[in-house]
N, C-alpha and C positions, 0 to 999 in steps of 0.2 A: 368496538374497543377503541377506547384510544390515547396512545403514549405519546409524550411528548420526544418530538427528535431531535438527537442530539447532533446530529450532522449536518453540513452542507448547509452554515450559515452564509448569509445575504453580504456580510461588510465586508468590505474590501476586494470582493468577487463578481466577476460577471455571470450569472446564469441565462439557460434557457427558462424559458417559461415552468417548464418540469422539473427544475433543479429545486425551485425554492418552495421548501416545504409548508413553510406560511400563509403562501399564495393558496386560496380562497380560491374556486373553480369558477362563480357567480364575477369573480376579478379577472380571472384567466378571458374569461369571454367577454369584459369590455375589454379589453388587450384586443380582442379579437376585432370587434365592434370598432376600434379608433385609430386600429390601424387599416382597416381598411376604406373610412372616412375620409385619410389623411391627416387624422388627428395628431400623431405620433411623429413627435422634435426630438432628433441625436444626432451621432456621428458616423460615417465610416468607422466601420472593422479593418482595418488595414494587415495587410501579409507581408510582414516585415521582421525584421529582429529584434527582441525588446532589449531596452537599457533602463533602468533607472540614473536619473541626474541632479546634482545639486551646485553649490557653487563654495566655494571657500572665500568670506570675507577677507579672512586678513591675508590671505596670497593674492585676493586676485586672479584666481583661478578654478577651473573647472570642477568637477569631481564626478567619475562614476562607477557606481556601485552593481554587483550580479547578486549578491549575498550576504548572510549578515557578517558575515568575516570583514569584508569591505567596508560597510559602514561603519563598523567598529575600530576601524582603522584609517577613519576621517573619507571613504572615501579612493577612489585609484585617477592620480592625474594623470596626464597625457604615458607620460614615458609607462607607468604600468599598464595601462591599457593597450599602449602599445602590447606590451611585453603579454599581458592574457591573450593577445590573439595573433603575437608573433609566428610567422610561419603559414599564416591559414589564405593568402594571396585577397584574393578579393575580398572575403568578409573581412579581416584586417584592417583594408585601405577605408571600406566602407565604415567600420566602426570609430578611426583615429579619425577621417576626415568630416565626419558628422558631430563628432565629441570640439574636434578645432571649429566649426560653425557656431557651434554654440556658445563655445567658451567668448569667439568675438562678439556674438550677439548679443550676451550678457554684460560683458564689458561693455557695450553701450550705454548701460542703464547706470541712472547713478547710484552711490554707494545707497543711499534712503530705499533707494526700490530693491536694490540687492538683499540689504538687509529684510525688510518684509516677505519677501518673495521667498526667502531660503533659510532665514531664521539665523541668529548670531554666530551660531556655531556648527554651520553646515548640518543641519538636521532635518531641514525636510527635502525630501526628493520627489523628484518626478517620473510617472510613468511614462516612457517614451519608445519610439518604433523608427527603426533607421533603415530603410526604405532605398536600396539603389538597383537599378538596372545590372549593375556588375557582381551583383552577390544576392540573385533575384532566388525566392523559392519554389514556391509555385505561380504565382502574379506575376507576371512581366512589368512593371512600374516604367514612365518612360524619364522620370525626374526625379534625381535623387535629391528625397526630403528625409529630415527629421520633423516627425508628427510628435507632439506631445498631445497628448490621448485627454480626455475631459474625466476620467477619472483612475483610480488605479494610486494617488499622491498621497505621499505619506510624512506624517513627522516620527521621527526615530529617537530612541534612545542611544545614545555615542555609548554606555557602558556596556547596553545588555545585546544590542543590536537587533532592539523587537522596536516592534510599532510603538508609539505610544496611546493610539487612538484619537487623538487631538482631531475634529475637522479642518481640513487644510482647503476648502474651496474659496476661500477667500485670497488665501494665497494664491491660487491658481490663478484662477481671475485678473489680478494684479500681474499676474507674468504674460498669462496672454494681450493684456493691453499695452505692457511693455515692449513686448515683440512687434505687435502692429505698429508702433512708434519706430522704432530703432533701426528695424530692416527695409532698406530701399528694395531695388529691384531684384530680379532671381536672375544670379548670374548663369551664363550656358553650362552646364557642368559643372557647376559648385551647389553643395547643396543647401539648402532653404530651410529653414528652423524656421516652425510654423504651430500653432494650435491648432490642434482637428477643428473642422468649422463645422458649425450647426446647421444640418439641413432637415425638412420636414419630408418623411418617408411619403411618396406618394400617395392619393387614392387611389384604390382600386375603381373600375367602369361600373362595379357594380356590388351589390352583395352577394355575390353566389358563390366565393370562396369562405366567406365569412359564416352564412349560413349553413354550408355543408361541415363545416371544422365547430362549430356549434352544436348541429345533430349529433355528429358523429361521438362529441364529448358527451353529449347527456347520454346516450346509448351505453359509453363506457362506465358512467356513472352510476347508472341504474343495473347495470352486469356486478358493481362492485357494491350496490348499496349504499351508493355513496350520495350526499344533498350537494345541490350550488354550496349553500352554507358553510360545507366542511372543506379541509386543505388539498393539497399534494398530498402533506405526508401520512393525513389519514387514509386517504387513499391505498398510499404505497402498504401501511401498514396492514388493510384491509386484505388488500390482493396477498400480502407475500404470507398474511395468516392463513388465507385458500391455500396455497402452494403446500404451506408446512402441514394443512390436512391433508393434503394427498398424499404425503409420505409418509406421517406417523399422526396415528391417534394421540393425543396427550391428554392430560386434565388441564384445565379451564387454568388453574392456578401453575402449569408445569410452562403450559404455551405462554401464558403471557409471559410470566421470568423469559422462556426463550427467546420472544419476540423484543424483549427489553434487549438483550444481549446483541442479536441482529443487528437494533439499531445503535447502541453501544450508549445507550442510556445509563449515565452516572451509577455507580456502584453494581450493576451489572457484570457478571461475568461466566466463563463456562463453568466455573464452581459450583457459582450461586443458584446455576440451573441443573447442573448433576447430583448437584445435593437434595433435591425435593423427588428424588430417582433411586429404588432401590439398587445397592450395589449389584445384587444376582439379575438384576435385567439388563443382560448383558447386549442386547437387539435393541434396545430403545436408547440406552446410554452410545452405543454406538450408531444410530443413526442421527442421536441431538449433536455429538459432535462433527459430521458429516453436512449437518444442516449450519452448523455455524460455520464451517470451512466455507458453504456455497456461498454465505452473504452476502457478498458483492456481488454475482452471478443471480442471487433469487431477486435483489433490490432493483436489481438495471431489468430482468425480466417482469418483473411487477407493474415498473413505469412505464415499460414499454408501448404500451396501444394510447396514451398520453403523449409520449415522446413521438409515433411516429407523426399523428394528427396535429401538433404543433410544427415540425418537421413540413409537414405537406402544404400547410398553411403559409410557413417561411417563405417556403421556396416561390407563391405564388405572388407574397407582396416583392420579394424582390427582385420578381423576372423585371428585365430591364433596365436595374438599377445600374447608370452609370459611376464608377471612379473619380475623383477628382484628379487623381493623380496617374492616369492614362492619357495619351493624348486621342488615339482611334480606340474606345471601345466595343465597338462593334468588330474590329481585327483582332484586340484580343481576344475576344466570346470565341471569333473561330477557332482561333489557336486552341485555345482548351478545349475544345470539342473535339478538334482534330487529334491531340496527342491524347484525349479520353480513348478516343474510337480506336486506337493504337494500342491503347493500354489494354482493352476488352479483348479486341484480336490474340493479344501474344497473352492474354491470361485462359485465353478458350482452349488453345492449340496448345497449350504448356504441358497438358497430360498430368498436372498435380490435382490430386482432389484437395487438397489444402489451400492449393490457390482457388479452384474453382468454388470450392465454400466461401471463401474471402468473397469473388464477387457475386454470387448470388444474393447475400447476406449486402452488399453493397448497393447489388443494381436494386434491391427492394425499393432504396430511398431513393435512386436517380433516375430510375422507367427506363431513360434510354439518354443518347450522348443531348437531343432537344433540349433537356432538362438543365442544362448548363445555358445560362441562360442571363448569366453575368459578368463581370470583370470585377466587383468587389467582395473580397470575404462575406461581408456580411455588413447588419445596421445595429447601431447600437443605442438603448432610449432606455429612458428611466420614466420607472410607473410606480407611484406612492413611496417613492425614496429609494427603490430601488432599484439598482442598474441590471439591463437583462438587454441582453443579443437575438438577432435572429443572422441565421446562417445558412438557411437553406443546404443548397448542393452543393457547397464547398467541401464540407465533410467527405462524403462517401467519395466525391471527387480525386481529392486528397490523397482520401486512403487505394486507392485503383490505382491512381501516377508512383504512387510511394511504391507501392507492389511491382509494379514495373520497371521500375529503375533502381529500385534498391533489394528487392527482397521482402521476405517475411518469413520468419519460423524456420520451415525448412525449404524454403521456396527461393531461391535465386535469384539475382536481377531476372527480369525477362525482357528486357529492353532491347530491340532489333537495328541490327547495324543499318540495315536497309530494308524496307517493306515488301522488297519483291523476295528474300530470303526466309529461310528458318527461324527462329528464335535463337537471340544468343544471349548465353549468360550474361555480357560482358566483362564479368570476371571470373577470372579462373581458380574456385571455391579448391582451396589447398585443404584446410580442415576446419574443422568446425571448434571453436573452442570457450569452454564457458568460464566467465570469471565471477565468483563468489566474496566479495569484501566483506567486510561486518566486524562489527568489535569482538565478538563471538566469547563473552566472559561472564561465566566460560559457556562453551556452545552446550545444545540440549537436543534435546531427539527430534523436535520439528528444525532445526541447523539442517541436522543428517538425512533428514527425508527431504530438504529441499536440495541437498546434492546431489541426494538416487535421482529426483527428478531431473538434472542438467545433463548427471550422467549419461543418460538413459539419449539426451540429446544432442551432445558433444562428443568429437574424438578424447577430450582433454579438459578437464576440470581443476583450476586452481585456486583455492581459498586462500586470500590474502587478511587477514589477522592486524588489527591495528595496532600499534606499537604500545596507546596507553593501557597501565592497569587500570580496573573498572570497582567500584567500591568503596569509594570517599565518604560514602553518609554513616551516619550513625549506628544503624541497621542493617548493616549491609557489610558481607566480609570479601575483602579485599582478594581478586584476581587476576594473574600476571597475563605477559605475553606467553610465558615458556609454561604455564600450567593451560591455558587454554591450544595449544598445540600439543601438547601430550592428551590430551583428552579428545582430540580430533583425530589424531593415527591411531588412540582406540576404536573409535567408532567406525573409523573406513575400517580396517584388518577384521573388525568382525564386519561389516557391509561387503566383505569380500572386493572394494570398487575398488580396481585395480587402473581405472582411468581418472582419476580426484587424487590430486597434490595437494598438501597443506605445505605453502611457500616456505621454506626455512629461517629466511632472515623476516621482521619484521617490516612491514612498509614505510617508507621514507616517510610517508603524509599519514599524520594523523587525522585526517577523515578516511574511510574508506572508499567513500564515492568519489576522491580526489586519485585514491589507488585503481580503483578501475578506468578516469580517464587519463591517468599514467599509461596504463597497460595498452590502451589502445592507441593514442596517438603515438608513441613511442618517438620523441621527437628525433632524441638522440641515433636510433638504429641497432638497439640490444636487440639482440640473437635472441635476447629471453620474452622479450615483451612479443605485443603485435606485429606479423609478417606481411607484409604482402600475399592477398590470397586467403589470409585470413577471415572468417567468418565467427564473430564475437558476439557472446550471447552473454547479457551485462546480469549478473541473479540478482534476482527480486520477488518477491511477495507480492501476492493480491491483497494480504493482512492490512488492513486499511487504520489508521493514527482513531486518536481522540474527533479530529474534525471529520474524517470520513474518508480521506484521502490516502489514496493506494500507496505501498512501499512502492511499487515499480514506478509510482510518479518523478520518483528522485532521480529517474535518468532518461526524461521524456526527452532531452534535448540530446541525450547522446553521441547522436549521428553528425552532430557538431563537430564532435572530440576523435574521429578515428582519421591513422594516417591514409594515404591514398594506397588504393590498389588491394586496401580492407573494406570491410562491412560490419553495420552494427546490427544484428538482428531485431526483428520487430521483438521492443522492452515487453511491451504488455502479453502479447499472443504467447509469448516464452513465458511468463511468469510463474513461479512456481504457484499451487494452491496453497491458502492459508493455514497447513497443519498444526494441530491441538488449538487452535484457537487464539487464544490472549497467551500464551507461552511467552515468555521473556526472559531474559537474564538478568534483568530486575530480581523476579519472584524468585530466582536459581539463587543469587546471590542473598537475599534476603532469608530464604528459607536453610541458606549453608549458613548463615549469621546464627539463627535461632537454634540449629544443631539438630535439625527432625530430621532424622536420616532416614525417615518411612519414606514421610510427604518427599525427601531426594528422589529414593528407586522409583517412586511409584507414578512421578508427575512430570522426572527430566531426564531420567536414563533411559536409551532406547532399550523395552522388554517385549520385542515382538509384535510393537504393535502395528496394525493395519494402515495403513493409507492411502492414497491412488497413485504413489508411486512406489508403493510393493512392500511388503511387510520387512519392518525393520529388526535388526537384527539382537536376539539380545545379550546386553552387554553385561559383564560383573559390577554391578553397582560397587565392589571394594575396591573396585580399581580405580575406578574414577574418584570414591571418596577419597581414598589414597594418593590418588595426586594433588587434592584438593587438601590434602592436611586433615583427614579423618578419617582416624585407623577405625580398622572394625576387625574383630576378632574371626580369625575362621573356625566354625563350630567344628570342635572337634567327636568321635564316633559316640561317646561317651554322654556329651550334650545333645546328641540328637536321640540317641536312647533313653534319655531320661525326658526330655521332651513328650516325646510319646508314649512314656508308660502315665505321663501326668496327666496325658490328656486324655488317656482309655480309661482313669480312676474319675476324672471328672465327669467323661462321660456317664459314667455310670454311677455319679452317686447323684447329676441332674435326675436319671431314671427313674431312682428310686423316691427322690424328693417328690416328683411332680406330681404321682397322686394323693400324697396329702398335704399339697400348697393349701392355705386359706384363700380369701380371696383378696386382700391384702399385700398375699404374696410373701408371708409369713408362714415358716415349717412350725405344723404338730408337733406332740411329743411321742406320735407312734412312729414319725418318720425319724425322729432321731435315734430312738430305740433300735429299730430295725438297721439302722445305719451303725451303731455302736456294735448292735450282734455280729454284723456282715468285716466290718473293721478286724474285728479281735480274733474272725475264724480266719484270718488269714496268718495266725501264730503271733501275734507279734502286741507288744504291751509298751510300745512306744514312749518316748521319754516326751515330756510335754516342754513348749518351747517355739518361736516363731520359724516358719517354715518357708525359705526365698521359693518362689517362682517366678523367672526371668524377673524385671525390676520391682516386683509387687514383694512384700511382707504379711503374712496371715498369720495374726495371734490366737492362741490356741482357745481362748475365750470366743472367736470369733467364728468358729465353725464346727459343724459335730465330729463326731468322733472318726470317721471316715480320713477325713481331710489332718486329723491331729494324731493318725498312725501309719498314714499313707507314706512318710518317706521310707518306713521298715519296708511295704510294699516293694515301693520300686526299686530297693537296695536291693531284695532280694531277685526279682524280676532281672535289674539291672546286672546283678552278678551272672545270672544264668546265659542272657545275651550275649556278656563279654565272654562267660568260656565257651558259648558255641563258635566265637567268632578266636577263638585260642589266647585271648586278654586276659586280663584278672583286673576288677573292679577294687581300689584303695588296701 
């Protein structure tokens, strides 16, 4: 089979080898082939903190950008940038004082090169990495530099604040030769505005790691069916179609739609695949939605024997590789080993099976602390126009140190005050509290199952509600703040969760991922926000965008944003699963525009349904219409008795029709006869005339005799029910 995928393009992105779906396997292994020749020219991966940068012609100054807010806004000089990282001490110092290096380095150059370099109107920027010793992450650096990175540079739109796509390597180019002109010597403790330099990854002594990550790939290839000739992503598509046979049988024409969906191929969606699914199979409809919840989970499990063999291969072209910007690395390499071997110790003795998952699932990719076995992140080269990394053991490295000093899930610092002791937390875990943002307009039933699921994980769960209404298009009907909070204390008071707050006042910031690093840094010291002791679990979705990338990716950086004496919980490991799928308040808002009050109950009201954080509760769809501005009448005893006597006569005059349908599908004259006799013995000589049932009209031309004396029927019927029940019917 195979679909084109829609994810995880190449531009503007650094991949692994496995990321890029495009990549041809017959490619993958000259990759393989030239890196270990020493064929293979890039740069340092450096472990720094990224900035974008640009310049403003007509001031004469700086400019740098974190987001498209910033560009849209010419840009953050000195005094804001100050002010985005006021209070945070050393990454602060480090971020004004790397932005002031450059600003003079670029004042060197003259206005002709300014202008080329950055375009009239401060519109292209640079990808860059601000590198100091005093705000170090995991790398010890012993010189603070500003690297500007060989690719990552972009020219931007000032109105919309997107890329424009323009290639800017010429501009590059022109700035890096700028720089080698303008900057003298590297002063002691001042830092150095430089272009990453190009160096050639070394040969390997021999082919024997080349040849083993070569077998090992055709072995996986031939497991999967798969030729040199074909990609990644049919690959990927191959394996995670095994997968979805192991869990449900489909048709040929059911899987592919689902597999389209998976990979989120244009016009795709769980509709489009529930719909080729009869409604009463109720085990299959509920397992295709189960399988599209997994997709990030079934994708990353598919690539896997790919990802690790590319992974084992990393690690061995970069054993040795040294740093430019270390001055001993070989005392770095020990350091990291030594605080690895530290991190393994207090994650063995911790007694968490959460932790101890964490590093098994870890030590798979680093064998043992040997494996560290460098002082640089990682090398970065471009092959056939596209830019792709090797990273070896920094990864799982990473994630071990991160584990130990900060936490994960429900797992604590485990960082030891001294190695001859116990494990100590180092902070003293007050509560555990989860913060839920989102425009929530108005929120739907996969909202509510993603706060059982925090709940389930926190003392305390707050949904912070963005202050604007949602509904500006044409199609689409308009949703407040104070209608989407009323529709959230519906849903918790029937969820019973009596630990989930829906915030009363709206939030100050109209993003919401600006309201959660509110809540946690708490600069100010509200009683209300983040405490001390705090432990903060930021909610998020595994539900992955149009390009493939995770909700939970919006708050990778985080652990940036909390005040001291807090913690951020690992984003991704907390993530909620992606319930009902493509669900949005999009399709909520749009389908309240068109007034299908079916497709509401039955697609965005919680009615019981299932999920892996516990069946949801269900709610009176009039209520929620009702706050929503759409009354629905409540059937009264008299409409639900007439209901059912329409449908016991319907019943039964199908009965009688069916044995003498044509095959057409067209009734005889014996069937209507028989249906006039059966009609009229029930007393009644009917006035002729159209007959409502619920919005439908049926003309008495239009049906036999049955259906054209049936309301005398249920009048009578209908009278008898109401005086059993002591009523009187008209």
């Amino acid at each position: 089979m195979s679909l084109f995928i829609a994810e995880g393009g190449v531009a503007g992105h650094m991949n692994h080898l496995y990321d890029n779906p495009d990549l041809t396997f017959r490619e993958m292994k000259q990759v393989f082939q030239a890196a270990s020749n020493g064929e293979l020219k890039g740069t340092e991966k450096t472990d720094g903190q990224n900035l974008q940068l640009s310049y403003d012609i007509k001031t004469s100054s700086a400019r740098a950008a974190r987001n498209k807010g910033n560009i849209k806004d010419g840009g953050m000089d000195a005094a804001g940038l100050a002010a985005k990282f006021g209070g945070r001490g050393a990454l602060e110092t480090a971020f004004t004082e790397a932005f002031d290096a450059f600003e003079a380095a670029v004042g060197r150059m003259s206005i002709e090169e300014r202008e080329e370099v950055f375009g009239p109107n401060t519109n292209v920027y640079y990808n860059a990495e601000v590198q100091d010793p005093r705000a170090a992450n995991l790398i010890n650096y012993d010189l603070p530099t500003l690297t500007i990175h060989r690719v990552g540079h972009n020219e931007f739109d000032r109105e919309t604040g997107s890329a424009t796509g323009r290639d800017v390597s010429k501009n590059a180019r022109k700035l890096a030769a700028a720089l080698d002109r303008v900057q003298g010597e590297r002063e002691e403790g001042r830092f150095y505005v430089q272009m990453n330099a190009i160096k050639k990854l070394e040969a390997l002594s021999d082919d024997t790691a080349a040849n083993l990550a070569i077998a090992r790939l055709e072995k996986a290839l031939s497991n999967a069916g798969i030729s040199d000739n074909q990609t990644v992503g049919a690959y990927t598509v191959s394996r995670v179609a095994e997968i979805v046979d192991k869990r449900i049988l489909l048709p040929d024409l059911v899987k592919k739609e689902l597999l389209k969906r998976i990979f989120k191929e244009k016009g795709a969606n769980i509709r489009s695949v529930l719909g080729m699914v009869s409604k009463e199979d109720a085990g299959t409809i509920e397992a295709i939605r189960e399988l599209v919840a997994d997709a990030t989970k079934l994708k990353f499990n598919a690539i896997a024997p790919v990802e690790e063999i590319v992974h084992d291969f990393s690690v061995e072209m970069l054993r040795g590789l040294h740093s430019a910007f270390i001055l001993d690395n070989d005392a770095e390499v020990e350091r990291l080993r030594q605080e690895t071997a530290r991190a393994i110790t207090a994650i063995e003795n911790s007694g968490s099976e959460e932790a101890i998952e964490i590093l098994t699932k870890q030590m798979s990719k680093l064998k043992d602390v040997e494996g560290v076995s460098t002082a640089a992140e990682g090398f970065v080269f471009d092959y056939d126009g596209v830019t792709y990394k090797f990273t070896g053991n920094f990864a799982p490295m990473n994630q071990l140190l991160g584990l130990f000093k900060y936490g994960r899930g429900n797992v604590p610092p485990l960082e030891k005050v001294d190695e001859d002791v116990d494990v100590d937390i180092g902070i003293d875990i007050r509560r555990t509290v989860a913060i839920i943002p989102g425009g929530f307009k108005p929120p739907h039933k996969a909202h509510l199952a993603m706060a059982m699921h925090y709940a389930k994980r926190s003392d305390v769960v707050y949904i912070f509600i963005s202050p604007l209404p949602r509904g500006a298009a044409a199609d689409e009907a308009e949703v407040t703040f104070s209608q989407s909070k009323q529709i959230w204390k519906l849903y918790l008071s029937a969820a019973g969760l009596t630990n989930v707050e829906v915030i009363e006042r709206s939030s100050t910031n109209n993003s919401p991922v600006n309201s959660a690093y509110e809540f946690s840094e708490n600069k100010k010291d509200e009683s209300f926000l983040a405490q001390v002791g705090d432990r903060i679990l930021l909610g998020a979705s595994q539900k992955e965008d149009d390009s493939g990338i995770p909700d939970w990716h919006r708050f990778k950086n985080a652990d940036r944003y909390v005040r001291q004496g807090a913690i951020i919980g690992d984003v991704e490991e907390n993530a909620s699963p992606s319930f009902f799928g493509d669900l949005s308040g999009t399709d909520f808002r749009q389908t309240l525009y068109r007034g299908d009050t079916e497709d509401l109950k039955q697609r965005f009201i919680p009615n019981g349904d299932s999920t892996p954080a516990g069946a949801l509760p269900k709610v009176d769809p009039r209520e929620v219409l009702a706050v929503l501005g759409i009354k629905t009448e409540e059937p009264t005893m008299e409409s639900i008795l007439t209901s059912l006597v329409h449908e016991m006569l319907n019943e039964r005059k199908k009965k009688y029709m069916e044995p003498h349908m044509h095959q057409d599908g067209t009734s005889g004259e014996g069937a209507a006869e028989e249906l006039e006799e059966i009609s009229t013995s029930g007393g009644s000589s009917g006035e002729p005339g159209s007959i409502e049932h619920g919005a439908r009209s049926v003309d008495e031309d239009e049906e036999p005799a049955l259906i054209r004396e049936k309301e005398v029927v249920v009048e009578r019927v209908l009278n008898y029910l109401l005086q059993q029940k002591g009523l009187q019917h008209g």
